[in-house]
C-alpha positions as CSV (number, residue, x, y, z in Angstrom):
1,X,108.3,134.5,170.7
2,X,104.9,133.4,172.0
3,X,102.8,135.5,169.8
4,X,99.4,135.4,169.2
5,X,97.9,134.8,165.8
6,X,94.9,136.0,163.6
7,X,94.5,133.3,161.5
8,X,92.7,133.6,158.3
9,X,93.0,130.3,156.5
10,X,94.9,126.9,156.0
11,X,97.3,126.2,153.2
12,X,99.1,123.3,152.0
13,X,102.6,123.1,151.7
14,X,103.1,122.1,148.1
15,X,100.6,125.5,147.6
16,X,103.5,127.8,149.2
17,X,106.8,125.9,148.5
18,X,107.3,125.9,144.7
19,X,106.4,129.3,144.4
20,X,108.8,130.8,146.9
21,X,111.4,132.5,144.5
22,X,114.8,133.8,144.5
23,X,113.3,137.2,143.5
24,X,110.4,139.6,144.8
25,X,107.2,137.4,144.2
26,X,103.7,137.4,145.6
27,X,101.7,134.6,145.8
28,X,97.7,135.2,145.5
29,X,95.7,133.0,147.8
30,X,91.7,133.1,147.4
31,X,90.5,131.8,150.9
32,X,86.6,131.8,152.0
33,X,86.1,134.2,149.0
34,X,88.8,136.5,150.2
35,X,92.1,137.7,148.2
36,X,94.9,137.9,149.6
37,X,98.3,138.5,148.8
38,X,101.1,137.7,150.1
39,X,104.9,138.2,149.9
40,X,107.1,135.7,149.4
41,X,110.4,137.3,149.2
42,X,111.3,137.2,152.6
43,X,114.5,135.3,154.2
44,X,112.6,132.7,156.5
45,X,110.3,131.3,153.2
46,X,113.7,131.0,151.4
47,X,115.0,129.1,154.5
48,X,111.9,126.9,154.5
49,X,112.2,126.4,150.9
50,X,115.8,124.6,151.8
51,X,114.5,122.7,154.5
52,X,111.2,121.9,156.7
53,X,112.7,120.5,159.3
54,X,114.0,121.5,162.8
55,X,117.4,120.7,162.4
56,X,117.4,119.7,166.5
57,X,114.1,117.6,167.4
58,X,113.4,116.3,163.8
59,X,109.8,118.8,164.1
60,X,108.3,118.4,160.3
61,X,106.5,121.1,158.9
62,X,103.3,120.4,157.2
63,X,101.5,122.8,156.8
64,X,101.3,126.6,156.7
65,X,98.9,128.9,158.3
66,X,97.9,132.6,156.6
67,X,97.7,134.8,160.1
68,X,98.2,138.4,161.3
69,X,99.8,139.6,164.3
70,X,96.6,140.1,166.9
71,X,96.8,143.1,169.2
72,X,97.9,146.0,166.8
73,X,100.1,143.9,164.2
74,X,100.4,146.0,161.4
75,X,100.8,144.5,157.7
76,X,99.3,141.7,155.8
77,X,98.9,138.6,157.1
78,X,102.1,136.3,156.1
79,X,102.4,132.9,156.2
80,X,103.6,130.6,159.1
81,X,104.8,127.0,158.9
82,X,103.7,124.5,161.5
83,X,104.6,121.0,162.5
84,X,102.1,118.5,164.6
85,X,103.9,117.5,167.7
86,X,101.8,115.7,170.2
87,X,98.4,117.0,168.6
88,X,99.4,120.7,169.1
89,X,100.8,122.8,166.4
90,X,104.6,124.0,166.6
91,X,105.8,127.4,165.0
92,X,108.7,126.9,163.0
93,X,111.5,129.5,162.8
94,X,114.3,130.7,160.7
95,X,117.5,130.6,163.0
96,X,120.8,132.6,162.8
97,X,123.5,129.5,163.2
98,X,125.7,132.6,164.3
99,X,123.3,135.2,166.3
100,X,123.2,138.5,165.2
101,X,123.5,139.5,168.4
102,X,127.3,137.7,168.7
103,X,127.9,139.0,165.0
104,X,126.4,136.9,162.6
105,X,124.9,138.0,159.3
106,X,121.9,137.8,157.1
107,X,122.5,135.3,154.6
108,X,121.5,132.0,153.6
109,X,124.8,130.5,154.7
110,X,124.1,131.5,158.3
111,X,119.8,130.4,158.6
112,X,118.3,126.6,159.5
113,X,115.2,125.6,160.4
114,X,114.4,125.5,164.0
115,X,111.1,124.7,166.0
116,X,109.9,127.9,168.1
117,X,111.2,125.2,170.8
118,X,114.1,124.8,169.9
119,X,115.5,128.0,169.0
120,X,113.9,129.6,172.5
121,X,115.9,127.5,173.8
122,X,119.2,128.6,171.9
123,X,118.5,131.7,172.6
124,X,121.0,134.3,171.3
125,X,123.6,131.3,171.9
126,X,126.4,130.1,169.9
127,X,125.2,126.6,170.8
128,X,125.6,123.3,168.8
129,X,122.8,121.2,167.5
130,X,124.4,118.9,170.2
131,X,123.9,121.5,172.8
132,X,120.4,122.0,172.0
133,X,119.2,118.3,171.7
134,X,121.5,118.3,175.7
135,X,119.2,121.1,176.9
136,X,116.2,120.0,175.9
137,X,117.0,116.3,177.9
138,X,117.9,118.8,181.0
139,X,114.3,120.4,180.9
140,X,112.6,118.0,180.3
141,X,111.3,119.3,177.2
142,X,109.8,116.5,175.2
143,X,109.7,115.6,171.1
């Protein structure tokens, strides 16, 4: 998960959240006199619409950045949500509690919010949020 990012502008969280619907949207962002739009309908927005917060370390989101995928991403560029830890920025992710990988499905019931830390760390894991906050003590892995 340690891709690399085009990114083409800044935006606040109260500029994204409100406007992430239950229904196909698209949000129109005008950034250093460039349009873009982007989709909001997607499953990870609606889980960051619940909650901004990695439900292991307590990482905050506050702010999203509008990037593309370098190296050949295809698409428009979407929006990621960061957290500040320790001066560096920190990816948050939408997490299957059950993996899909062990079963688990794609629905609301079955995302949380997890730091790119975090859910590397789960893995595709049926782990607590216990088990997670234990194996980031064993590494060494700080806040």
């Amino acid at each position: 998960m340690n891709q690399q990012y085009i990114i083409h502008g800044f935006v606040a969280i109260e500029e994204v959240l409100p406007y992430i619907p239950d229904l196909k949207s698209k949000i129109f962002l005008d950034w250093e006199k460039k349009e873009w739009i982007v989709n909001l309908d997607s499953d990870r927005l609606r889980c960051f619409r619940q909650n901004i917060i990695c439900v292991v370390c307590g990482a905050q989101g506050s702010f999203f950045l509008l990037e593309k995928q370098k190296n050949g991403g295809v698409g428009k560029p979407h929006l990621n949500l960061y957290s500040m830890v320790d001066g560096k920025r920190v990816m948050l992710t939408k997490d299957h509690i059950k993996p899909r990988s062990r079963g688990g499905k794609d629905n609301a019931n079955n995302f949380q919010t997890m730091c790119i830390t975090c859910n590397s760390l789960k893995g595709s894991k049926t782990l607590t949020i216990q088990e997670i906050k234990d194996l980031r003590i064993k590494r060494g892995v700080r806040k």
